[in-house]
PDB file of N, CA, C and O in Angstrom:
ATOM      1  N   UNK A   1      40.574 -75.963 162.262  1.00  0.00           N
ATOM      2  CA  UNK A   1      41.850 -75.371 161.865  1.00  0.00           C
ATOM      3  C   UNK A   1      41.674 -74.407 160.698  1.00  0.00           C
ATOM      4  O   UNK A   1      42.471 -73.472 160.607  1.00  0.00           O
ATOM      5  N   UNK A   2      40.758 -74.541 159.847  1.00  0.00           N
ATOM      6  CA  UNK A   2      40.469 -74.003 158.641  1.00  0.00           C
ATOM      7  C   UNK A   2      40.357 -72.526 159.301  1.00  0.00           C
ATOM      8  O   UNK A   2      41.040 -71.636 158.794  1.00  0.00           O
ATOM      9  N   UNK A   3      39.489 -72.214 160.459  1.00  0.00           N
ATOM     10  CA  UNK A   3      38.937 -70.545 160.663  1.00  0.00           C
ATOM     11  C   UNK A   3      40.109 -70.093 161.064  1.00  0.00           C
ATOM     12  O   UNK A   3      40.581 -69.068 160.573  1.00  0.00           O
ATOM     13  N   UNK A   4      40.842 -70.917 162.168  1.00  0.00           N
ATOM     14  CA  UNK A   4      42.077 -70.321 162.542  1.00  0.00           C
ATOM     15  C   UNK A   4      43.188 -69.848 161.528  1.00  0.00           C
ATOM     16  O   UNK A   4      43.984 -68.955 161.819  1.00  0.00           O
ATOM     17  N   UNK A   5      43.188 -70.542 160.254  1.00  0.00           N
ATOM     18  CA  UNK A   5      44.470 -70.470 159.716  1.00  0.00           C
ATOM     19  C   UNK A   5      43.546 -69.422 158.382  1.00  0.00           C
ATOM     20  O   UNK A   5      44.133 -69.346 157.303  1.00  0.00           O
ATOM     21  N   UNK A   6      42.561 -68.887 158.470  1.00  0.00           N
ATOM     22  CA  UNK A   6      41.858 -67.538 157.250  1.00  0.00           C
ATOM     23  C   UNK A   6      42.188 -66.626 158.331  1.00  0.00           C
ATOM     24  O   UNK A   6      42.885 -65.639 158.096  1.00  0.00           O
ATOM     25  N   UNK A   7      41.882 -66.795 159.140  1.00  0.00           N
ATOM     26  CA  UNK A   7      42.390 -65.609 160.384  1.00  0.00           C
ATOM     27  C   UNK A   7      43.206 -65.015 160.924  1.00  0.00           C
ATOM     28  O   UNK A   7      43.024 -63.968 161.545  1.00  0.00           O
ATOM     29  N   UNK A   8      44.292 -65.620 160.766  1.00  0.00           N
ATOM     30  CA  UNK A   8      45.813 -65.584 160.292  1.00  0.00           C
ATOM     31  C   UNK A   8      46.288 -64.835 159.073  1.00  0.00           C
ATOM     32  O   UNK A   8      47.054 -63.872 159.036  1.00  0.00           O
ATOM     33  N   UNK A   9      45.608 -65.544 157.951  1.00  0.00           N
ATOM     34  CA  UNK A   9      45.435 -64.870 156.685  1.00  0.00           C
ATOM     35  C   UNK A   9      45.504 -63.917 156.824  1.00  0.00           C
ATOM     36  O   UNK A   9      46.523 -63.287 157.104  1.00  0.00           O
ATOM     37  N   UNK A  10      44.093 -63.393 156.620  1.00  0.00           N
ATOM     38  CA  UNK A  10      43.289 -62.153 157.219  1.00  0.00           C
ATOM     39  C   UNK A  10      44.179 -61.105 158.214  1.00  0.00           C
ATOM     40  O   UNK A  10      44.209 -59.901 157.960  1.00  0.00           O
ATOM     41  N   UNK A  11      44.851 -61.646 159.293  1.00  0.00           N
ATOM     42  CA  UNK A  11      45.903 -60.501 160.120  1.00  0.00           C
ATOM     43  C   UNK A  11      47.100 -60.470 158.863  1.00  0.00           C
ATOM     44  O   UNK A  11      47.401 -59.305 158.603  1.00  0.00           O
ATOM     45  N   UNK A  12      47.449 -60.944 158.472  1.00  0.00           N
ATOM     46  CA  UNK A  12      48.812 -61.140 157.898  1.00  0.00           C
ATOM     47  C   UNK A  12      48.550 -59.992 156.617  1.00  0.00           C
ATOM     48  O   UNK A  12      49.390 -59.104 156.756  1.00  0.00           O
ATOM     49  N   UNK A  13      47.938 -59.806 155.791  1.00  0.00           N
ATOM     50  CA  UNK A  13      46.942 -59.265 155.186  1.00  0.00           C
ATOM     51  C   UNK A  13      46.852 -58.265 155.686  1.00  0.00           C
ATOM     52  O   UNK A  13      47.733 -57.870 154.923  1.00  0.00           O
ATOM     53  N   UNK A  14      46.535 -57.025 156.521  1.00  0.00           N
ATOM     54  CA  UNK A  14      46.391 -56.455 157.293  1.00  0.00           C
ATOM     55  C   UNK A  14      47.403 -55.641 157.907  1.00  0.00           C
ATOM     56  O   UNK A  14      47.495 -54.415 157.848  1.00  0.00           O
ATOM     57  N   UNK A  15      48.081 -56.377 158.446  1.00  0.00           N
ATOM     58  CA  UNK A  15      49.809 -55.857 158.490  1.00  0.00           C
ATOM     59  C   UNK A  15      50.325 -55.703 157.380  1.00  0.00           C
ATOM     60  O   UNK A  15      50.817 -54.588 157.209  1.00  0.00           O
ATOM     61  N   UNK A  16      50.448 -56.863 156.018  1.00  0.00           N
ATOM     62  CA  UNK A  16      50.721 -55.944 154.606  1.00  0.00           C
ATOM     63  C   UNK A  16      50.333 -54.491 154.459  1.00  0.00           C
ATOM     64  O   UNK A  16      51.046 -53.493 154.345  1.00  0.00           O
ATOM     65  N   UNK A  17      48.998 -54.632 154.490  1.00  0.00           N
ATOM     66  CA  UNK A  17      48.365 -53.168 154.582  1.00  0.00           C
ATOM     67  C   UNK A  17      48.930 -52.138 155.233  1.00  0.00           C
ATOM     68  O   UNK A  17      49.181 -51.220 154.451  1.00  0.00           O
ATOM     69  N   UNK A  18      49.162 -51.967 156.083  1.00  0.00           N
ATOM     70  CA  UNK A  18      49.609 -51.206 157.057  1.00  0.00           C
ATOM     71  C   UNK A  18      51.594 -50.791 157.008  1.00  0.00           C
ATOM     72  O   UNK A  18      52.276 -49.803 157.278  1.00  0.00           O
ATOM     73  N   UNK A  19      51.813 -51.945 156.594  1.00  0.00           N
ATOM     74  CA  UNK A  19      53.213 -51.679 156.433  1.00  0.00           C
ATOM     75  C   UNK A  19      53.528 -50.854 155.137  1.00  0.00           C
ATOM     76  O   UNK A  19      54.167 -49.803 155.092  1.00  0.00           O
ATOM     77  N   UNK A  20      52.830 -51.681 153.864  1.00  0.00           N
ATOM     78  CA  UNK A  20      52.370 -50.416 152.725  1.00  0.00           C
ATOM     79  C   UNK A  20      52.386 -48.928 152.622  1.00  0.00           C
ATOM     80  O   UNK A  20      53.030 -48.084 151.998  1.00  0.00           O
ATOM     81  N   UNK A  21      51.212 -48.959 153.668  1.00  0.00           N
ATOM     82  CA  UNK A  21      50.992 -47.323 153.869  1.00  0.00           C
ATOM     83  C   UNK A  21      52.012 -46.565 154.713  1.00  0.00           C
ATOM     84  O   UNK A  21      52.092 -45.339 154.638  1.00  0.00           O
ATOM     85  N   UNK A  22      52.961 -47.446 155.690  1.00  0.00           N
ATOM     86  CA  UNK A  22      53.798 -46.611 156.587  1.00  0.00           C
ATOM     87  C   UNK A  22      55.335 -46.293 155.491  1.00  0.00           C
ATOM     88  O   UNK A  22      56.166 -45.385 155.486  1.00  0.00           O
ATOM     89  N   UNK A  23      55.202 -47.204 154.880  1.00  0.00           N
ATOM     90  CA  UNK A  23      56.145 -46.441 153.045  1.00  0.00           C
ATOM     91  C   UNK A  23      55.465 -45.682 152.487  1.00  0.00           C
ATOM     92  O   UNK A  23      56.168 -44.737 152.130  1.00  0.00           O
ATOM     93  N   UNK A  24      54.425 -45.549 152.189  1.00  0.00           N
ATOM     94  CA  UNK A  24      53.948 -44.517 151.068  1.00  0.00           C
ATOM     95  C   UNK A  24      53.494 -43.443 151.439  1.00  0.00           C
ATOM     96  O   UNK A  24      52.643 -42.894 150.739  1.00  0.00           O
ATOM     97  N   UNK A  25      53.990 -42.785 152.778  1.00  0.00           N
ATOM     98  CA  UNK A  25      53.050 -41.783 153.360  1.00  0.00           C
ATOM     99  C   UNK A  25      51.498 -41.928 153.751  1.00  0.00           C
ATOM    100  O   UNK A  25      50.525 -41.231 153.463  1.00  0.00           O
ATOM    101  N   UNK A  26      51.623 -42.998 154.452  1.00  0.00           N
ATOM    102  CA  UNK A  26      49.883 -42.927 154.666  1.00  0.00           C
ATOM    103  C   UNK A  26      49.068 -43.655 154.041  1.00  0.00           C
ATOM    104  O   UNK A  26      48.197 -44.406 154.481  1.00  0.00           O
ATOM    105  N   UNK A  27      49.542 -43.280 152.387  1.00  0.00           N
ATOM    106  CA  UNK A  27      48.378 -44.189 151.545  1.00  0.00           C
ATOM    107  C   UNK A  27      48.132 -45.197 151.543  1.00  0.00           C
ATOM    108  O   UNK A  27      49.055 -45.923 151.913  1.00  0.00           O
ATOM    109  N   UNK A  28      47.022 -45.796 151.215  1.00  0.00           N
ATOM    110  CA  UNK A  28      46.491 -47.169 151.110  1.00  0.00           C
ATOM    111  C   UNK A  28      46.835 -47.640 149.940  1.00  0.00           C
ATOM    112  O   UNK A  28      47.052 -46.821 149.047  1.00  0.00           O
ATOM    113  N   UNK A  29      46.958 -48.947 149.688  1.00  0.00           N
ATOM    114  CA  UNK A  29      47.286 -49.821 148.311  1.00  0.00           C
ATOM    115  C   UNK A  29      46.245 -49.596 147.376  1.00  0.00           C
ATOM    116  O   UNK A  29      45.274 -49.951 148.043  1.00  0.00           O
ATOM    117  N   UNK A  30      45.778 -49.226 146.221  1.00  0.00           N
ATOM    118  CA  UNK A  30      44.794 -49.553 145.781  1.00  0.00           C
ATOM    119  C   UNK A  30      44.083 -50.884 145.429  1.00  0.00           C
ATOM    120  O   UNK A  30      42.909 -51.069 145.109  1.00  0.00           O
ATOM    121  N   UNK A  31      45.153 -51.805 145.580  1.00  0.00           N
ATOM    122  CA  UNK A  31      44.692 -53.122 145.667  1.00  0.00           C
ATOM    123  C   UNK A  31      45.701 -53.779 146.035  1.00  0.00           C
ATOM    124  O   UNK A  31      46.639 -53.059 146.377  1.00  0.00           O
ATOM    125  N   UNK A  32      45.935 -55.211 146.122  1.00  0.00           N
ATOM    126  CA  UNK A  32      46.493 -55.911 147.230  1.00  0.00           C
ATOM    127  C   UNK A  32      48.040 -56.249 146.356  1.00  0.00           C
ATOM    128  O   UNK A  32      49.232 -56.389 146.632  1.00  0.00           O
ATOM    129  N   UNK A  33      47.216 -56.267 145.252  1.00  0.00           N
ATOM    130  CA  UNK A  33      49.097 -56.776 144.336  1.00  0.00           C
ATOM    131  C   UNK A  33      49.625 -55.491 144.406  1.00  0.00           C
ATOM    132  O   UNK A  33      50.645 -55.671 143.740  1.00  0.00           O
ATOM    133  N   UNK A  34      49.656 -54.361 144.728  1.00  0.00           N
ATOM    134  CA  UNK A  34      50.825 -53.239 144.941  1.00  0.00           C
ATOM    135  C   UNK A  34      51.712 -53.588 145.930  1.00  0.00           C
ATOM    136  O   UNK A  34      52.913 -53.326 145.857  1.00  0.00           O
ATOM    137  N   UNK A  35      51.056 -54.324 147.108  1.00  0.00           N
ATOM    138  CA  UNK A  35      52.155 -54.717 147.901  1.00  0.00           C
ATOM    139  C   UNK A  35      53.353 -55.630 148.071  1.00  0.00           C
ATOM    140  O   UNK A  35      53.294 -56.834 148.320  1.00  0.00           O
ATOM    141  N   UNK A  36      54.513 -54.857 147.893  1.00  0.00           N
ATOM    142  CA  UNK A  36      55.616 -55.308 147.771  1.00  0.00           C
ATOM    143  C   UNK A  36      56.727 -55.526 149.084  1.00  0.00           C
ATOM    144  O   UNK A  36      57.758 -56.194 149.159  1.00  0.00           O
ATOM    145  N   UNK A  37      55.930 -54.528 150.202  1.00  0.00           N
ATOM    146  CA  UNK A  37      57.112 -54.785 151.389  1.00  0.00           C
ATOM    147  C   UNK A  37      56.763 -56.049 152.378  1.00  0.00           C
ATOM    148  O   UNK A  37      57.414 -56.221 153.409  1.00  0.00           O
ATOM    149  N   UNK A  38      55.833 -56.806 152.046  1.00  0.00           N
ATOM    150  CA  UNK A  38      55.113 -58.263 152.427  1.00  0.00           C
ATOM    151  C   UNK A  38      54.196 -59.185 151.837  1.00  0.00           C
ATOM    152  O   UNK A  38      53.304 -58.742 151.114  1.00  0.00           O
ATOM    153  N   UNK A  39      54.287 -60.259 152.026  1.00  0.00           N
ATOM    154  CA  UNK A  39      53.602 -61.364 151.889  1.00  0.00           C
ATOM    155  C   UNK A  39      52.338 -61.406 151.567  1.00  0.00           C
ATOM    156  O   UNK A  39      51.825 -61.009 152.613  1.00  0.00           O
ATOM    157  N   UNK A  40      51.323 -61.652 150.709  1.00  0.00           N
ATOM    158  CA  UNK A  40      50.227 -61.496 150.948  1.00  0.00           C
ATOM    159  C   UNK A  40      49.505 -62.582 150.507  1.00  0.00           C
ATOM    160  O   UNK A  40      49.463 -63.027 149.360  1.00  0.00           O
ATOM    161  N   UNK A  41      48.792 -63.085 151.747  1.00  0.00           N
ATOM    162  CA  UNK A  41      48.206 -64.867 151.749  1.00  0.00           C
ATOM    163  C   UNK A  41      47.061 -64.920 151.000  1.00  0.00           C
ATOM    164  O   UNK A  41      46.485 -63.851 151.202  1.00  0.00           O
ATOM    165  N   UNK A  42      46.307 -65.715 150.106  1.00  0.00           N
ATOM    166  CA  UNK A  42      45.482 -65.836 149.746  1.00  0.00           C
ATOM    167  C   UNK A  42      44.786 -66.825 150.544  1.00  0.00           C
ATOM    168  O   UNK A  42      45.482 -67.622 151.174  1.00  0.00           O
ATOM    169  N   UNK A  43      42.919 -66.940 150.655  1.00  0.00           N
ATOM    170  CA  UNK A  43      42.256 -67.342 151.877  1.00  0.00           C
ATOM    171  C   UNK A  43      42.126 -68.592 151.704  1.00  0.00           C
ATOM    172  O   UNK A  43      41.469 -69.137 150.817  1.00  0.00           O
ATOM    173  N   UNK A  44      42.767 -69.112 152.573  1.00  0.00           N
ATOM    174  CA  UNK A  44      43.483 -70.640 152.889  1.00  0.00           C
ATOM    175  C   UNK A  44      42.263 -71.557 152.579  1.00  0.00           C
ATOM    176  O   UNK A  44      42.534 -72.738 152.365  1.00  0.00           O
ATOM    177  N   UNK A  45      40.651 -71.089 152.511  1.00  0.00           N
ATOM    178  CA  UNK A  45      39.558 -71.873 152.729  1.00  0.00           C
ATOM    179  C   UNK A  45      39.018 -71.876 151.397  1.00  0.00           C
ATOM    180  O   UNK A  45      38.479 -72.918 151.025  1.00  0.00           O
ATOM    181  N   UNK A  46      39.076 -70.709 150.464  1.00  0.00           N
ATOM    182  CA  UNK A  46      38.557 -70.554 149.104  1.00  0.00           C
ATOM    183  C   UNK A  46      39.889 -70.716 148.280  1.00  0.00           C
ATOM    184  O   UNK A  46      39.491 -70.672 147.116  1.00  0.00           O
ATOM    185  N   UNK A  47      40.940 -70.841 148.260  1.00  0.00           N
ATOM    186  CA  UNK A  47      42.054 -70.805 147.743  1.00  0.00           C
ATOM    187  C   UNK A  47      42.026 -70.085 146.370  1.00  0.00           C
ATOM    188  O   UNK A  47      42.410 -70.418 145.248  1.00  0.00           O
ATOM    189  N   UNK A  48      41.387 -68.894 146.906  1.00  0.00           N
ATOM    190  CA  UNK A  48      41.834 -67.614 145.798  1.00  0.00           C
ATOM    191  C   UNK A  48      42.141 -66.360 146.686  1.00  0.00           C
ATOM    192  O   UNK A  48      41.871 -66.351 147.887  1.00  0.00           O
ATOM    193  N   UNK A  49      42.715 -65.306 146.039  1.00  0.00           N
ATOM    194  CA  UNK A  49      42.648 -64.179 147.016  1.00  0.00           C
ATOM    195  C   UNK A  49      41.800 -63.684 147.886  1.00  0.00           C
ATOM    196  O   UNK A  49      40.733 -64.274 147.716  1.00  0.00           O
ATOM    197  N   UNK A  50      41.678 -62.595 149.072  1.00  0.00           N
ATOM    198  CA  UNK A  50      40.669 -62.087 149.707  1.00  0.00           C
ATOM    199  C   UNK A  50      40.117 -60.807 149.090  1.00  0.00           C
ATOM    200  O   UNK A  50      40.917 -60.102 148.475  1.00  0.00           O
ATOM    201  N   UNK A  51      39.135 -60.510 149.158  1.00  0.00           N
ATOM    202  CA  UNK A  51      38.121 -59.318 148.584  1.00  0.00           C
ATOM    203  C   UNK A  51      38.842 -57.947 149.170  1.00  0.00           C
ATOM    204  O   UNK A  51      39.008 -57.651 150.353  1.00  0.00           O
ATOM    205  N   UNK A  52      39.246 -57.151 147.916  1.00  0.00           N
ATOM    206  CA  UNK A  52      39.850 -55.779 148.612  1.00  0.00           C
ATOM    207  C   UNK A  52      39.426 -54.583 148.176  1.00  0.00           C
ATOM    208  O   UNK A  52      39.544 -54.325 146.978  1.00  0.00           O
ATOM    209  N   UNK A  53      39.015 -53.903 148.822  1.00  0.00           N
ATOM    210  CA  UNK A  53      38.551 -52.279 148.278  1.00  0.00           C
ATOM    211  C   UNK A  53      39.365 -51.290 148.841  1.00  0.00           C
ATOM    212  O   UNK A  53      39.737 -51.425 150.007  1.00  0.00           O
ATOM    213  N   UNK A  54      39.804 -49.992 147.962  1.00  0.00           N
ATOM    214  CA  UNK A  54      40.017 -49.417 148.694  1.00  0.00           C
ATOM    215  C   UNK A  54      39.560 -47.675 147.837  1.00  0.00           C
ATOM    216  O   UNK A  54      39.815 -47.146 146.755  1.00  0.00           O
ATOM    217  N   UNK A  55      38.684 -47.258 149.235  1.00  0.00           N
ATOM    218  CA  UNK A  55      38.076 -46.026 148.981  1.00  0.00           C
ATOM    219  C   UNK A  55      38.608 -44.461 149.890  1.00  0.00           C
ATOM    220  O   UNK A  55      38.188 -43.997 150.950  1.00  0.00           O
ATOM    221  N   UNK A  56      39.572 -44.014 149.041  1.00  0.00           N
ATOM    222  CA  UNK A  56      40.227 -42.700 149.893  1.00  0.00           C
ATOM    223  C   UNK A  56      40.914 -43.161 150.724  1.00  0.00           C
ATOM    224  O   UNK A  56      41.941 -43.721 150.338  1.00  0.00           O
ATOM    225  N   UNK A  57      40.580 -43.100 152.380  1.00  0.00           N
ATOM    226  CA  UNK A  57      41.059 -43.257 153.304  1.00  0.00           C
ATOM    227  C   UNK A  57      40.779 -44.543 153.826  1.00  0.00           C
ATOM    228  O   UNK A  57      41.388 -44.889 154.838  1.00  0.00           O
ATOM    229  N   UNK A  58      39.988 -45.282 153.323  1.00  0.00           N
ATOM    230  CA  UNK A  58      39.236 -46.743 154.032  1.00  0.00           C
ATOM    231  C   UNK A  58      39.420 -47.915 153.233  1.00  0.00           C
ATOM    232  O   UNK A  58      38.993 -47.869 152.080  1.00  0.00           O
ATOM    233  N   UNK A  59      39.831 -48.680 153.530  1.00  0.00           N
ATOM    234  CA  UNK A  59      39.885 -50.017 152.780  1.00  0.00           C
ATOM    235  C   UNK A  59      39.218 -50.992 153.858  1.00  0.00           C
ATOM    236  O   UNK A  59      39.240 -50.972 155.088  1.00  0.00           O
ATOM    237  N   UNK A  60      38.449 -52.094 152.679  1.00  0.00           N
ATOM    238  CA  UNK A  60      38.040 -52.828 153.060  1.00  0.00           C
ATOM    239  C   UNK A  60      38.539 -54.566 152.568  1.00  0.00           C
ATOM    240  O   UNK A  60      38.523 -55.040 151.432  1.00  0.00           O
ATOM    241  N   UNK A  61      38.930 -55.191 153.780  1.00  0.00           N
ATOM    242  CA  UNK A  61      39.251 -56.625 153.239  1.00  0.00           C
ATOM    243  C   UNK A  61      37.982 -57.681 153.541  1.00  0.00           C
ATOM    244  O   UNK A  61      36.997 -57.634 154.277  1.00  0.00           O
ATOM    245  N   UNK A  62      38.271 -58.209 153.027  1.00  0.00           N
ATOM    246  CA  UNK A  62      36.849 -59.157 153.183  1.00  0.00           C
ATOM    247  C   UNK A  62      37.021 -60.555 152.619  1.00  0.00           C
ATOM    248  O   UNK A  62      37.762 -60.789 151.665  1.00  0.00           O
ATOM    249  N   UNK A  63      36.183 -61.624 153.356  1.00  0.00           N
ATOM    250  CA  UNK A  63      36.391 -63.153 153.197  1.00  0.00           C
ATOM    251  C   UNK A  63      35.308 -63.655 153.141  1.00  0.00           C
ATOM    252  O   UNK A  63      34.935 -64.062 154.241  1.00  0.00           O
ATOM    253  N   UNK A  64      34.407 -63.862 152.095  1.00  0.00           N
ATOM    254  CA  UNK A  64      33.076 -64.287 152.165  1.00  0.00           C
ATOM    255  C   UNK A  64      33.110 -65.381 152.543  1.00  0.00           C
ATOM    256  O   UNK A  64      34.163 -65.943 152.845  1.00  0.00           O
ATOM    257  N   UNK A  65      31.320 -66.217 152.640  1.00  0.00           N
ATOM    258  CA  UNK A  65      31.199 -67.317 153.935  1.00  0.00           C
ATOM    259  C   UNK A  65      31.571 -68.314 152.723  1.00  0.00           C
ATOM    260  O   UNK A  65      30.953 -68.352 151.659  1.00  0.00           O
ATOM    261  N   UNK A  66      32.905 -69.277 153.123  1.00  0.00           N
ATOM    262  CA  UNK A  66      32.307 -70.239 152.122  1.00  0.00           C
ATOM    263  C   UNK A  66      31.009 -70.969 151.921  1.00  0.00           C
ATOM    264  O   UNK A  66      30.178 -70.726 152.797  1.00  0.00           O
ATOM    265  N   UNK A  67      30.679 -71.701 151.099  1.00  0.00           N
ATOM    266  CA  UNK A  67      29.283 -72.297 150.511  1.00  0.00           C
ATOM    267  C   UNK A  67      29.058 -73.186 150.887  1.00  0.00           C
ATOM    268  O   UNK A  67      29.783 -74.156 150.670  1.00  0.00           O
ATOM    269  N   UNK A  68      28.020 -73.260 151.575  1.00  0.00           N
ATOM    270  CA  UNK A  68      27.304 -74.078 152.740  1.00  0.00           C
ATOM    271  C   UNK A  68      27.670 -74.088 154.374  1.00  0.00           C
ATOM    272  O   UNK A  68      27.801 -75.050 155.130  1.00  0.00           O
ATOM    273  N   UNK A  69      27.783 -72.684 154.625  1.00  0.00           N
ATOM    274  CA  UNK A  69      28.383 -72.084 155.738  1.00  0.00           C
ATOM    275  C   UNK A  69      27.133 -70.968 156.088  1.00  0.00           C
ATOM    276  O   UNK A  69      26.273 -70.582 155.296  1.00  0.00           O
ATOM    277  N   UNK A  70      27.255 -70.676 157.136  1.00  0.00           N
ATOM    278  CA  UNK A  70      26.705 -69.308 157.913  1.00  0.00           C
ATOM    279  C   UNK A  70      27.570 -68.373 157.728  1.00  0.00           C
ATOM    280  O   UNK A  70      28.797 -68.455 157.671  1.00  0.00           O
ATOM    281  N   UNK A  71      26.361 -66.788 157.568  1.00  0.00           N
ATOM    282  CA  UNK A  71      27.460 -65.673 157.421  1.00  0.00           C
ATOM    283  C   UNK A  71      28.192 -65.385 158.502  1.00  0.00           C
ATOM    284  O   UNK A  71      29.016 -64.474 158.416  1.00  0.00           O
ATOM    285  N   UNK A  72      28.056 -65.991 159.532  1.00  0.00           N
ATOM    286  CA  UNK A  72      29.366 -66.238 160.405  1.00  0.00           C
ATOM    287  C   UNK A  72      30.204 -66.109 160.018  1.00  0.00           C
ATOM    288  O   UNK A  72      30.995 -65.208 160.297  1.00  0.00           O
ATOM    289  N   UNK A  73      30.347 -66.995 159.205  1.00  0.00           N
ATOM    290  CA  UNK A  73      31.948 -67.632 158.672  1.00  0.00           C
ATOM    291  C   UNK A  73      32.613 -66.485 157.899  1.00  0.00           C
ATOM    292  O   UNK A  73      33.814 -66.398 157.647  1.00  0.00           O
ATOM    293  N   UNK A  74      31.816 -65.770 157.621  1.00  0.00           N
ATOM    294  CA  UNK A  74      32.401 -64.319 156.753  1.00  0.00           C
ATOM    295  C   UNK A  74      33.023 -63.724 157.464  1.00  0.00           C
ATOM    296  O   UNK A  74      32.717 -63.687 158.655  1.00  0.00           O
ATOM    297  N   UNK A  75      34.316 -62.928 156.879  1.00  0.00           N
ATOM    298  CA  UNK A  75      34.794 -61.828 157.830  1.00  0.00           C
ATOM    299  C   UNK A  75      35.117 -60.281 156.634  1.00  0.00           C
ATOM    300  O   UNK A  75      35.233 -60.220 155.410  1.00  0.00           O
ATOM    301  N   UNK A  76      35.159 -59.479 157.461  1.00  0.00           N
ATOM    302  CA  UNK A  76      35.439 -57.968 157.126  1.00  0.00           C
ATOM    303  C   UNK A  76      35.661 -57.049 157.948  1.00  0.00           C
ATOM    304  O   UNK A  76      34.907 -56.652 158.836  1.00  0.00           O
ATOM    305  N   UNK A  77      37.168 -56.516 157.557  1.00  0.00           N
ATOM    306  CA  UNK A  77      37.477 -55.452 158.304  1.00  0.00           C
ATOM    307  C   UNK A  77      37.638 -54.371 157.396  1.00  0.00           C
ATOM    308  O   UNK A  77      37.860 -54.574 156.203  1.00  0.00           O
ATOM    309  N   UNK A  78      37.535 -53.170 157.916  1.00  0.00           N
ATOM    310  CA  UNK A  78      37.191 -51.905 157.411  1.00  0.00           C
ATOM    311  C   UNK A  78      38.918 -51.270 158.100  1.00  0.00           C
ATOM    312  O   UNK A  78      39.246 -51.722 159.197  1.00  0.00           O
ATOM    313  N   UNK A  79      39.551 -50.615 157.641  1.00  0.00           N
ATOM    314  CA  UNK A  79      41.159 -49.973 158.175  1.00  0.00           C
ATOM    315  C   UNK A  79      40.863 -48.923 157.203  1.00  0.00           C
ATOM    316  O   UNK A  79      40.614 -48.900 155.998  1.00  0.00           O
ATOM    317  N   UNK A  80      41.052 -47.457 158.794  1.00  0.00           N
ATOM    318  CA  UNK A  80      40.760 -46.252 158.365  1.00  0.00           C
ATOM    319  C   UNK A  80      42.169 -45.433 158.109  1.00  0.00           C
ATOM    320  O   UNK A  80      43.044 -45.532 158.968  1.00  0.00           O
ATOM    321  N   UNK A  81      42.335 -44.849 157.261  1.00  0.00           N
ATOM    322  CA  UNK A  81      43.709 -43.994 157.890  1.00  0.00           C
ATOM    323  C   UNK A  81      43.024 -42.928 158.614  1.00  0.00           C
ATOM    324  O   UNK A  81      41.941 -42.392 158.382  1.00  0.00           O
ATOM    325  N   UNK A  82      44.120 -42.673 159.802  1.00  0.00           N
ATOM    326  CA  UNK A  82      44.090 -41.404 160.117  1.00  0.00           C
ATOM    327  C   UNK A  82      44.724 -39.911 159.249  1.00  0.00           C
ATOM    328  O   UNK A  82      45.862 -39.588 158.908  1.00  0.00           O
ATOM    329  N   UNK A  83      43.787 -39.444 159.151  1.00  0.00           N
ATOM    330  CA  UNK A  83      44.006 -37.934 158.844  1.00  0.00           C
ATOM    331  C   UNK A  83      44.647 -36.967 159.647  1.00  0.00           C
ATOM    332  O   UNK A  83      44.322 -36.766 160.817  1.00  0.00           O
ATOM    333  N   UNK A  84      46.028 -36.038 158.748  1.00  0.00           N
ATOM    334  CA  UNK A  84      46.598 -35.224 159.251  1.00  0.00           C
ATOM    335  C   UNK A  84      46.401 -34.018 159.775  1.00  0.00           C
ATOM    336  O   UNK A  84      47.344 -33.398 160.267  1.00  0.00           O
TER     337      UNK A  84
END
């Protein structure tokens, strides 16, 4: 239940993102506490926030493996904007 419910996270997270940028013209959050038009879960398995970058057009979220896990267990998605 644990992968299922970071994965969840992780989408939910994601759609913040995205809903963000469809208010701000496009832009990306520079980090995750700007977002105000949703929810944003912290990773249900490390019970701190998820890892966020964001460079120009690309942000990256990310969930390292917890400890004593395979980098399996890691996840990262990369969300590009499209350019006008």
């Amino acid at each position: 239940m644990n992968r299922l419910d970071r994965h969840v996270a992780v989408l939910q997270c994601i759609e913040a993102i995205r809903l963000y940028a469809a208010a701000n013209d496009g832009k990306l959050p520079n980090q995750l506490n700007n977002i105000i038009e949703a929810h944003i879960p912290e990773d249900p398995v490390l019970k701190k926030p998820f890892t966020y970058h964001c460079i120009n057009v690309m942000a990256i979220l990310e969930a390292p493996a917890p400890e004593g896990t395979t980098i399996k267990e890691a996840m990262r998605y990369e969300l590009k904007m499209a350019t006008k």
